[in-house]
C-alpha positions as CSV (number, residue, x, y, z in Angstrom):
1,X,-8.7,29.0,0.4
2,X,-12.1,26.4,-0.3
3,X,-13.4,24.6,2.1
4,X,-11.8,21.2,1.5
5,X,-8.2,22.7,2.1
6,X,-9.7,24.4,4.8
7,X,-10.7,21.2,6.5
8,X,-7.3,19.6,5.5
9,X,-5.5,22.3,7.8
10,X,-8.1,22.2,11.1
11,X,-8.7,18.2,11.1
12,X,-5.3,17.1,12.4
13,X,-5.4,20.5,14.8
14,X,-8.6,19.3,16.0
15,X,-7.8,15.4,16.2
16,X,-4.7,16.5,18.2
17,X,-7.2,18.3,20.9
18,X,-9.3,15.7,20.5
19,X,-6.8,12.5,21.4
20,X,-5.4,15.0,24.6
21,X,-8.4,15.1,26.2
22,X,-9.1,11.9,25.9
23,X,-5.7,10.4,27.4
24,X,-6.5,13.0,30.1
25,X,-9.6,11.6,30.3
26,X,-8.7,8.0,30.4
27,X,-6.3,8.2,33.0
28,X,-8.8,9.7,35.1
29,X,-11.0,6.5,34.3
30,X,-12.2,5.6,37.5
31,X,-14.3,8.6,38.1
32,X,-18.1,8.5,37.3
33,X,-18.1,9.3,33.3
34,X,-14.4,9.3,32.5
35,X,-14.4,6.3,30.7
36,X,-16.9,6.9,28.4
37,X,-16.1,10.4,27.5
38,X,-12.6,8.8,26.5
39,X,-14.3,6.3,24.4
40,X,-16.3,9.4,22.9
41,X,-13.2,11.2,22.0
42,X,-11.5,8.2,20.7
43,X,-14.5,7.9,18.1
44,X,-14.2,11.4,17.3
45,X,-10.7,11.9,16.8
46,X,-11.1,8.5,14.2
47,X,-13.7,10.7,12.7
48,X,-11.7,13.2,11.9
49,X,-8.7,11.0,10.6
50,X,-11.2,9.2,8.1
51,X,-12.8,12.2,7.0
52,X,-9.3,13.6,6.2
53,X,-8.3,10.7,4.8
54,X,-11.1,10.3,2.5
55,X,-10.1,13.5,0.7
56,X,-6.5,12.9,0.2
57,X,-7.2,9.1,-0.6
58,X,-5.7,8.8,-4.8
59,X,-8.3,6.5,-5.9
60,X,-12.1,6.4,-6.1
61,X,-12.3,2.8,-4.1
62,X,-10.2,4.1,-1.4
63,X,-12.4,7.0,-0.9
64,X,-15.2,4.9,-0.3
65,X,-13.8,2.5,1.7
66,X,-12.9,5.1,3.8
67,X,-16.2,6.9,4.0
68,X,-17.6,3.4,4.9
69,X,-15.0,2.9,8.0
70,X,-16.0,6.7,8.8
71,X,-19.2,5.1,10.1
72,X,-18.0,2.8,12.6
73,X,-17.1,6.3,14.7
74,X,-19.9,8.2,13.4
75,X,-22.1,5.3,15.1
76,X,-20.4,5.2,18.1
77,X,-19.7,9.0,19.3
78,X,-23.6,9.8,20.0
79,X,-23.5,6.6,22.1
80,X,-20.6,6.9,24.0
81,X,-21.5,10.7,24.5
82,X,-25.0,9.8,25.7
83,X,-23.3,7.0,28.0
84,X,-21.0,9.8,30.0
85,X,-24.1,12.5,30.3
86,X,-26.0,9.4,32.5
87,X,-23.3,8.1,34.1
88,X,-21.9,12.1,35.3
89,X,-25.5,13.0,36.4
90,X,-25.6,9.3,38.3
91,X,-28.0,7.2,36.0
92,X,-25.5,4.3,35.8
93,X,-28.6,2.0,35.8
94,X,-29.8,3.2,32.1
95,X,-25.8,2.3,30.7
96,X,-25.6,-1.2,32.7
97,X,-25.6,-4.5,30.9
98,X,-27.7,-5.5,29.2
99,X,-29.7,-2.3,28.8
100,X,-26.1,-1.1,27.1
101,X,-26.4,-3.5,24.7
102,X,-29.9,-2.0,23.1
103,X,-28.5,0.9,22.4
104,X,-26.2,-0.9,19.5
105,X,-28.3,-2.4,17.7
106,X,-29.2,0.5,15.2
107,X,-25.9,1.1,14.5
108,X,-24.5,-2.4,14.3
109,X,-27.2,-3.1,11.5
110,X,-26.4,0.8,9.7
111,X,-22.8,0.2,9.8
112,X,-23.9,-3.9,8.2
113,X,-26.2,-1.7,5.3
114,X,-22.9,0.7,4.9
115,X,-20.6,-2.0,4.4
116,X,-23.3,-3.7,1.4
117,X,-24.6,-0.4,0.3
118,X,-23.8,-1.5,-3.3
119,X,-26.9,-3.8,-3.1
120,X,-29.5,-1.9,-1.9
121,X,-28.9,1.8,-1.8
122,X,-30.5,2.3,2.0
123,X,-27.8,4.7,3.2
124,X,-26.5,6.5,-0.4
125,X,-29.3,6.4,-2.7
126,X,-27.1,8.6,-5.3
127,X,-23.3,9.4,-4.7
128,X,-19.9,9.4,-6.4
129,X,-16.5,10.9,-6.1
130,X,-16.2,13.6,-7.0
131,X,-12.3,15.8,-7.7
132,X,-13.0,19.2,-5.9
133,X,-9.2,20.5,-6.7
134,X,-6.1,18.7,-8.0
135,X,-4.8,17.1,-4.7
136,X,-8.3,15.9,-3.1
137,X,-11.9,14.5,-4.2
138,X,-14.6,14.0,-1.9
139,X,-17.3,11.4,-1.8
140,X,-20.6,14.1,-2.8
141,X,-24.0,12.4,-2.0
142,X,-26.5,13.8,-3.8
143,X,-29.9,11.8,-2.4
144,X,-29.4,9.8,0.7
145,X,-31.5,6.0,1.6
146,X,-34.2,5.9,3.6
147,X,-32.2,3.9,6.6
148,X,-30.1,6.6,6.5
149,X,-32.6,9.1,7.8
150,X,-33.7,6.2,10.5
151,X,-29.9,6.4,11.8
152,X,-29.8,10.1,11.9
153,X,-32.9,10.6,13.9
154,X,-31.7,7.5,16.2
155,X,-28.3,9.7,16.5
156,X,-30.0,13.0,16.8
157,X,-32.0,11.5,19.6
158,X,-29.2,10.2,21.4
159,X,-27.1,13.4,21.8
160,X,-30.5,15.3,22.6
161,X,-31.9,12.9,25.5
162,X,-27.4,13.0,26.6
163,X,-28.7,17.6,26.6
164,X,-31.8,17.0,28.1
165,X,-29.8,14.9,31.3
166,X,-27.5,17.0,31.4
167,X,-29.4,20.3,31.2
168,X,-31.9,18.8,34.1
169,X,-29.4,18.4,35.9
170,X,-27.6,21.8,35.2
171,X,-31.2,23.6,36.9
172,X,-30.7,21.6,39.7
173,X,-27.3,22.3,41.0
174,X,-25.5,25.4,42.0
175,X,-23.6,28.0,40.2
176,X,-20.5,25.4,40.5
177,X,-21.8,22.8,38.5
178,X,-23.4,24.6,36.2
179,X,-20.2,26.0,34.9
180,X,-19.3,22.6,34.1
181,X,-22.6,21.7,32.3
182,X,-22.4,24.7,30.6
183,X,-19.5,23.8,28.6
184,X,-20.8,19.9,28.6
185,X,-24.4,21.4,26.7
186,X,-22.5,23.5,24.5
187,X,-19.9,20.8,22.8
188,X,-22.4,18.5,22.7
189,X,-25.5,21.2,20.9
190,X,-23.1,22.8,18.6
191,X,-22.3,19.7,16.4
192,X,-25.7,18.9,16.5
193,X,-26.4,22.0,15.0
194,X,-23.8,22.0,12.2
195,X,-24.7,18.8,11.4
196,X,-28.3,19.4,10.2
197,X,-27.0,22.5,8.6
198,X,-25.2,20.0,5.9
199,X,-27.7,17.2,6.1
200,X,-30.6,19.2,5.0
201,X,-28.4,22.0,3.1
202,X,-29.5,24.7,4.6
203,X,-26.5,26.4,4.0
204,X,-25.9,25.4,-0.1
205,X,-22.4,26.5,-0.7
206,X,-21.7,23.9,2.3
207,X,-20.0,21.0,0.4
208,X,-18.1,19.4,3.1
209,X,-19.5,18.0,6.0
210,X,-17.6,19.8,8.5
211,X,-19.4,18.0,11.8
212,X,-16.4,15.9,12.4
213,X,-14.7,19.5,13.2
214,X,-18.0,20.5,15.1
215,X,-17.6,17.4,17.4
216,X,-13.8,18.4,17.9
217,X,-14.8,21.8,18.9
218,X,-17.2,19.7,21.4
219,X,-13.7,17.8,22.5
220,X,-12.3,21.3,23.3
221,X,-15.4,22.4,25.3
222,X,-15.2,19.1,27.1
223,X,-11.3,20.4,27.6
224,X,-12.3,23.7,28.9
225,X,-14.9,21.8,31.8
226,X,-12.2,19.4,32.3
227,X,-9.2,21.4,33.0
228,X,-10.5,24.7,33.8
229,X,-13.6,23.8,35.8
230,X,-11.9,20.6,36.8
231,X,-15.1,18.6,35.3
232,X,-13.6,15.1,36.5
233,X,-12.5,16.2,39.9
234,X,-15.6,17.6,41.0
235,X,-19.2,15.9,39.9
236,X,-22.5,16.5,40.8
237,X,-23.3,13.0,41.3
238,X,-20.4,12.8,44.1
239,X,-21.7,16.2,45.6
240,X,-25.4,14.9,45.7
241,X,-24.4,11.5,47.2
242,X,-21.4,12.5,49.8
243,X,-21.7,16.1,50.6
244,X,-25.3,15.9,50.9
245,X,-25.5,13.2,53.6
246,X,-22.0,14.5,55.4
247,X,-22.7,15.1,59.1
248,X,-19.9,18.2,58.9
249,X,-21.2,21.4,57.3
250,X,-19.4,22.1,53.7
251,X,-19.3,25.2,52.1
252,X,-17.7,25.6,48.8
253,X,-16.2,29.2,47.9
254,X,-14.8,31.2,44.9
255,X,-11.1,33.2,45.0
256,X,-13.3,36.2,46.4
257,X,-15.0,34.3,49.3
258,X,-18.2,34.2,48.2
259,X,-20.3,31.0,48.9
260,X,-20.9,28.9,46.0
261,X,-22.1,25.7,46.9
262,X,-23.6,24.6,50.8
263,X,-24.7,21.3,51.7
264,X,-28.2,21.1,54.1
265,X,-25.8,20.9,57.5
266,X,-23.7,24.2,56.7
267,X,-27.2,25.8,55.8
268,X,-29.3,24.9,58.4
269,X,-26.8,26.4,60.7
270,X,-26.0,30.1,58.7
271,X,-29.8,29.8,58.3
272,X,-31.8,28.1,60.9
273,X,-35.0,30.2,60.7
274,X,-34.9,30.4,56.9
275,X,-34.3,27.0,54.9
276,X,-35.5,28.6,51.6
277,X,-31.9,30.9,51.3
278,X,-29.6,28.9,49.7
279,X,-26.6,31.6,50.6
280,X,-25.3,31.5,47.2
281,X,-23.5,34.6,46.6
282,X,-23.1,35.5,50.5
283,X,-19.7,36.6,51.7
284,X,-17.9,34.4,54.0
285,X,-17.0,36.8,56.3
286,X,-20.3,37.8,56.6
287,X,-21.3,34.9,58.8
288,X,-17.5,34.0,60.0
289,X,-15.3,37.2,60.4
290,X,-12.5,34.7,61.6
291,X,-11.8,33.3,58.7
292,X,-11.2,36.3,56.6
293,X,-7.3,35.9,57.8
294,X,-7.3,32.4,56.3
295,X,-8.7,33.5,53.3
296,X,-6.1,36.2,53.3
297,X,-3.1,33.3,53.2
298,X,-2.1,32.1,49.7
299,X,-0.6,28.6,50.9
300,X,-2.2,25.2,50.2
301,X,-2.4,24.2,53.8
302,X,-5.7,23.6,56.4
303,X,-6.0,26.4,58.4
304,X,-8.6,26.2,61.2
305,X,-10.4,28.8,63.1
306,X,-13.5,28.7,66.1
307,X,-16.9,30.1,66.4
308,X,-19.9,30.2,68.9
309,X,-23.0,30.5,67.3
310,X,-25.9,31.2,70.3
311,X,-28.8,28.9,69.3
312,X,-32.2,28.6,71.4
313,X,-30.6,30.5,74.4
314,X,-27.5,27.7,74.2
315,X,-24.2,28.1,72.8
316,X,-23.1,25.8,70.1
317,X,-18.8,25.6,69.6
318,X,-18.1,24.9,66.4
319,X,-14.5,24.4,64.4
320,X,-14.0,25.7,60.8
321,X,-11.2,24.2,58.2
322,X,-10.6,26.1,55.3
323,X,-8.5,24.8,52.3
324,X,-7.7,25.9,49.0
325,X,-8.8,24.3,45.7
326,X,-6.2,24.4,43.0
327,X,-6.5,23.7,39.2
328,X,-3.5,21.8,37.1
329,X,-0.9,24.6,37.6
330,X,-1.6,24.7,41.1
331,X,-3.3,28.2,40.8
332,X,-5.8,28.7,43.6
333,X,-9.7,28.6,42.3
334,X,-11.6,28.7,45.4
335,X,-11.9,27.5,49.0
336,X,-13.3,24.6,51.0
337,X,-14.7,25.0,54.5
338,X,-15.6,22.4,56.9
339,X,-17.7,23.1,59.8
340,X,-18.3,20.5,62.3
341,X,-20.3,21.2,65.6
342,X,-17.6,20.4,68.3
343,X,-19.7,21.7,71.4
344,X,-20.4,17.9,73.1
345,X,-16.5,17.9,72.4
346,X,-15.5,20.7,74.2
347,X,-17.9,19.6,76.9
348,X,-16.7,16.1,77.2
349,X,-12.2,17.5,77.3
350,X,-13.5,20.1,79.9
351,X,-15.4,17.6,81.4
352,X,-11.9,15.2,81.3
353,X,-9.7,18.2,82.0
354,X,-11.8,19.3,85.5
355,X,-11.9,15.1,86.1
356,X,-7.6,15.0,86.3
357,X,-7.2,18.5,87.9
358,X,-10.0,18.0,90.9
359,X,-10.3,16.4,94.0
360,X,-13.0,14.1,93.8
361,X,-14.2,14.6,97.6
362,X,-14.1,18.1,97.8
363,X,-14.0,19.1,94.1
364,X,-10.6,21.2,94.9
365,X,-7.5,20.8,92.6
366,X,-5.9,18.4,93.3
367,X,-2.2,18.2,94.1
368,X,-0.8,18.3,90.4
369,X,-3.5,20.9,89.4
370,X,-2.4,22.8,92.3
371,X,1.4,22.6,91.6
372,X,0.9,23.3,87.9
373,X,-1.5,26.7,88.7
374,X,1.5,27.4,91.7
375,X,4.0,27.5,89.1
376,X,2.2,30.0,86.5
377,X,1.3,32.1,89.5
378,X,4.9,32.4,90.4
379,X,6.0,33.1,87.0
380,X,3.1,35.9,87.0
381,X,4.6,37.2,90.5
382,X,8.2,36.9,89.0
383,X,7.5,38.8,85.7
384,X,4.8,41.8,87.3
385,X,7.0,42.0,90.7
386,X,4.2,41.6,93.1
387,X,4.5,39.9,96.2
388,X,2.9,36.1,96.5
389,X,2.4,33.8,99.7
390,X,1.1,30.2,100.6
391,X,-0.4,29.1,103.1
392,X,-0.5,25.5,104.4
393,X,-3.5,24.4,106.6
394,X,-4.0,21.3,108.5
395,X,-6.8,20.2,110.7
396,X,-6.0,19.8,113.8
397,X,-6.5,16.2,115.6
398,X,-7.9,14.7,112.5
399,X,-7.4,11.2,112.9
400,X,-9.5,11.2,116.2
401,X,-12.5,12.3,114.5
402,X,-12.3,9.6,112.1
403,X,-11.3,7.1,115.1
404,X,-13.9,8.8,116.6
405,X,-16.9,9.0,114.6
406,X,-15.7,7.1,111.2
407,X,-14.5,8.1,107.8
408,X,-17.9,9.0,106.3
409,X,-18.1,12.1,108.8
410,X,-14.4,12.6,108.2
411,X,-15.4,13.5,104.9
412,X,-18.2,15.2,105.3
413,X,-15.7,17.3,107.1
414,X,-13.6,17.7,104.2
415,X,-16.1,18.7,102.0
416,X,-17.6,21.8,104.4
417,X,-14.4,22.4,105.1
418,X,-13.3,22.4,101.4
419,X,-16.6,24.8,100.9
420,X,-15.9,26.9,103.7
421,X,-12.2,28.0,102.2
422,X,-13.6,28.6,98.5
423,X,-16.7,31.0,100.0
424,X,-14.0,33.1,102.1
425,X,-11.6,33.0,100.4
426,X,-10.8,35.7,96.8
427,X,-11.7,34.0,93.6
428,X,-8.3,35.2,92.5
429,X,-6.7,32.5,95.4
430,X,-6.0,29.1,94.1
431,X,-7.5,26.8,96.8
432,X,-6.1,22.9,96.4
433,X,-6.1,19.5,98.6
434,X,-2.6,19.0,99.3
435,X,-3.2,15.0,100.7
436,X,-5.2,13.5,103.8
437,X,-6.9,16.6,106.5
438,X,-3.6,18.7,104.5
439,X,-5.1,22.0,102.0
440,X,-3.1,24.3,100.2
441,X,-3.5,28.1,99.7
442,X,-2.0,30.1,97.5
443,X,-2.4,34.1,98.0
444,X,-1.3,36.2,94.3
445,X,-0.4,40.1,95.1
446,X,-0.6,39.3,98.6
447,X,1.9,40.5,101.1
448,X,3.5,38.6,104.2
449,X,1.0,41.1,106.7
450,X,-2.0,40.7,105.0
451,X,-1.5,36.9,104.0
452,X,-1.0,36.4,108.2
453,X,-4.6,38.7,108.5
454,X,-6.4,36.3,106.4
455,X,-4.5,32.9,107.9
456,X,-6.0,34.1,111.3
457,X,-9.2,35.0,110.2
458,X,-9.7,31.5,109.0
459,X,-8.3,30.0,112.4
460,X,-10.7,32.3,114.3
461,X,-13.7,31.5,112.4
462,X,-13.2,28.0,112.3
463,X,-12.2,27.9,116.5
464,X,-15.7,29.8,116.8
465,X,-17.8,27.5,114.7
466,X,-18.7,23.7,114.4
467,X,-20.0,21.9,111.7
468,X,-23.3,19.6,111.5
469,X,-22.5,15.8,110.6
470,X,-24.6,12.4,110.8
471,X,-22.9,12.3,114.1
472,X,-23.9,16.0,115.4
473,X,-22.2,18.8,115.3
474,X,-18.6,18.6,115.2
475,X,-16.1,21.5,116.4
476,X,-12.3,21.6,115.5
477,X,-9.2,23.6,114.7
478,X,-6.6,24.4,112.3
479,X,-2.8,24.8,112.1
480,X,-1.7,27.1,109.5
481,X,1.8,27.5,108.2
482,X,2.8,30.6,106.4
483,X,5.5,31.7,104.0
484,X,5.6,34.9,101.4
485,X,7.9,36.7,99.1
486,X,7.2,40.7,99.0
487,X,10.1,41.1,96.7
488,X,10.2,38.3,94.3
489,X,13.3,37.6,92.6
490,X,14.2,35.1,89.7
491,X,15.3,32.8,92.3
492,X,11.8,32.2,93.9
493,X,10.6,28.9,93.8
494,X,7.5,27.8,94.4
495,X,8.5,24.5,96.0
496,X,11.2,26.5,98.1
497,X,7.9,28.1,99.5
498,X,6.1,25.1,100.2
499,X,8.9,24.0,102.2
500,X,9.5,27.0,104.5
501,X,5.5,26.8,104.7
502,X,5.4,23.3,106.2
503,X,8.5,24.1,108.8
504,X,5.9,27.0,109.8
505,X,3.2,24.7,109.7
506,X,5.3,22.4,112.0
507,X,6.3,25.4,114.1
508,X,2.6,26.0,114.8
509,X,1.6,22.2,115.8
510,X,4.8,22.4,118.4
511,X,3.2,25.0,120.1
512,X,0.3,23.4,120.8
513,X,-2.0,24.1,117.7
514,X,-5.1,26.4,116.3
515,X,-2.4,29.4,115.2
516,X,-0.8,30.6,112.6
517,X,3.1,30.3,112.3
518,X,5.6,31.9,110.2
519,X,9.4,30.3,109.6
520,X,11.8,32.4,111.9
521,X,14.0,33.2,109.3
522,X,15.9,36.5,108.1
523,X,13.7,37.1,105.0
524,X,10.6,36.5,107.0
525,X,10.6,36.8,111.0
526,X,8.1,35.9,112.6
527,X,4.9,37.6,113.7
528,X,4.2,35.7,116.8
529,X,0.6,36.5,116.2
530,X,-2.1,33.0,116.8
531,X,-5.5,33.0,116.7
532,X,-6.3,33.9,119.6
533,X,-5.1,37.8,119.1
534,X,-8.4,38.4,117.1
């Protein structure tokens, strides 16, 4: 098979590849470079149609009329190929009008001294068609003008300073980008190459040009960046300008969980003491053994996990989303991971949450904190089977001391009061203010005996004690109602408690105050013990 047939067969394989990528490529328009690498395409893909046409063509005027129109994609392609290297490495500026407009005026006056070449001979100093079988002929110049060699080193230039962007940028970005680059400096190097081959004839069995097939193998290592290294989805110029300057950390990893790209946020806090290690290569799970589950999960969704990093003696909370990356068919290529530093977060919910659960006065719960702990304590005492009691305390006489000496030392009362209960109390007991001089106690794995100890201990102390106010110091008592469960059931209610508490609580101000009462009933007769046993 010679080469002309040869070229015959590849050109429309080629031209198809060529025209994919760039409808691809077009619909994708409004990211950084698409456009232009359409418009690159485009001229290539007419290259290739002339340049096959030009060999079937039946007539010697066709031929080179064809060969003539070849030129107006031969002098566009290096410039529309040029114009996507700037604008994907983000030097819009060197493309935008009217700087744009510079870059045509070489070709515009080549493709005017094609079209005439009859009269001067600048481009083809000696040419003719020539039959290279029975079906096809070929245009064979033998000597070319000297504008020609001007338009060739313009072109040459063109694609090398479109390598030389490209390439400056590939040894400044990570192992991500350079996979994309990679394939970018190859298609556009390789036709470079095959095309001074011919020009010079270095190779001088070489009769057809074949560098309209070089630049379609260029189309199909643009394909390869495109589609398999998603070239248009992910661009350096977006990763310099947004991930760069996010205030979240970003890390950026392959199907094995290895780190291959970190902005400044996610680095300085993997590597605080070191800025120089980049981290490329590390293993996720080196740094955030949470996240290896995630990583474990072959879904598309977010899936979120949390870490404390200790950091100058502090703790810093942070929260980590994790995504997968997909290419065309939805096949997972990698992993995106968020960090965001959520520590004044945390601090200002807990700082909300302890806000609506606490008694502003004497930083107890408060009466729906207290109900909502009551109930999860039951529950507890309900599925373990130990016993549980409350207690319900109220100051005696109350309202005289604030008739007495004011509400400010009323609730300076409160609060040593409130103190007083949480330092004798167990941690274990949930300690709440139930409304007004009113306080709650509830007593976990506590049984009716030892629930009645501890209600007189806190009568006795209190009857033996005063406390100092702006108005001196101040002496009163308490009233204490108590209820328990020893053997808790399903049916025990925390607000049935509560309720036989209070009718204790009642029972103890009826008999004239500073004692402990317990309801006279048949689950839990009473004691008939006060303070004044101790």
């Amino acid at each position: 098979m010679d080469q002309y047939f040869l070229f015959v067969i590849l050109a429309p394989i080629a031209a198809i590849i060529s025209i994919l990528t760039a409808i691809y490529s077009w619909r994708r328009r409004l990211m950084s470079g698409a456009w232009m690498l359409s418009l690159a395409l485009l001229a290539i893909t007419g290259w290739l149609i002339s340049s096959t046409l030009e060999l079937i063509a039946t007539t010697d005027q066709a031929t080179i009329f064809i060969a003539k129109l070849s030129y107006l994609f031969i002098l566009s392609a290096p410039i529309f190929l040029l114009g996507f290297a700037l604008e994907y490495t983000g030097k819009q500026k060197w493309i935008s009008y009217p700087r744009f407009i510079l870059f045509w005026i070489i070709p515009i006056i080549t493709f005017f001294l094609v079209q005439t070449n009859g009269l001067h001979g600048l481009i083809w100093f000696n040419y003719s068609v020539v039959p290279v079988n029975q079906d096809l002929q070929v245009l064979r110049i033998n000597s070319y003008g000297s504008w020609f060699w001007l338009q060739a080193a313009f072109n040459y230039s063109l694609i090398t300073a479109g390598v030389i962007v490209i390439s400056n940028q590939y040894f400044r970005s990570n192992i991500l980008y350079r996979k994309q680059m990679g394939w970018l400096i190859l298609g556009a190097v390789f036709p470079l190459i095959f095309n001074l081959i011919y020009i010079l004839r270095l190779i001088p069995t070489l009769k057809k040009d074949f560098s309209p097939l070089a630049f379609a193998f260029a189309s199909l290592a643009f394909a390869i960046g495109i589609f398999r290294h998603r070239l248009l989805d992910i661009m350096p110029i977006a990763r310099n300008t947004i991930i760069e300057n996010m205030e979240e950390g970003v890390i950026v990893l392959d199907t094995e969980g290895r780190m291959i790209d970190i902005n400044p946020v996610a680095r300085r806090l993997l590597f605080p003491s070191d800025q120089e290690t980049t981290g490329i290569g590390a293993s996720l799970t080196d740094y955030f053994p949470t996240a290896t589950p995630s990583l474990a999960q072959d879904d598309q969704k977010n899936r979120g996990f949390e870490f404390s990093i200790e950091r100058n003696k502090s703790k810093r909370l942070f929260e980590g989303k994790l995504s997968s990356l997909r290419d065309f068919q939805n096949k997972c290529i990698g992993y995106l991971l968020i960090l965001q530093d959520v520590t004044e977060q945390k601090k200002l919910y807990q700082k909300i949450e302890l806000l609506a659960s606490t008694d502003t006065l004497t930083d107890l719960n408060n009466r729906r904190h207290l109900f909502a702990l009551g109930e999860k304590e039951v529950d507890r005492a309900k599925r373990y089977k130990y016993p549980i009691s409350l207690l319900i305390i109220d100051i005696d006489l109350f309202k005289e001391i604030n008739d007495t000496h004011g509400h400010v030392v009323g609730d300076q009362i409160l609060k040593q009061f409130s103190f007083f209960l949480q330092s004798t109390l167990r941690s274990v007991d949930i300690i709440g203010r139930y409304g007004g001089d009113e306080f709650i106690v509830i007593l976990p794995k506590t049984s009716l005996k030892t629930a009645h100890i501890t209600a007189l201990r806190l009568c006795c102390t209190i009857d033996n004690n005063s406390f100092s106010t702006e108005a001196g110091e101040i002496h009163f008592t308490l009233s204490i109602g108590l209820s328990s469960e020893n053997n808790v059931t399903h049916n025990t209610d925390l607000y049935a408690l509560l309720e036989r508490a209070d009718h204790a609580l009642y029972l103890a101000k009826s008999r004239g105050r500073n004692q402990v009462a317990i309801e006279e009933t048949q689950e839990t007769p009473s004691l008939n013990y006060n303070s004044h046993l101790l």
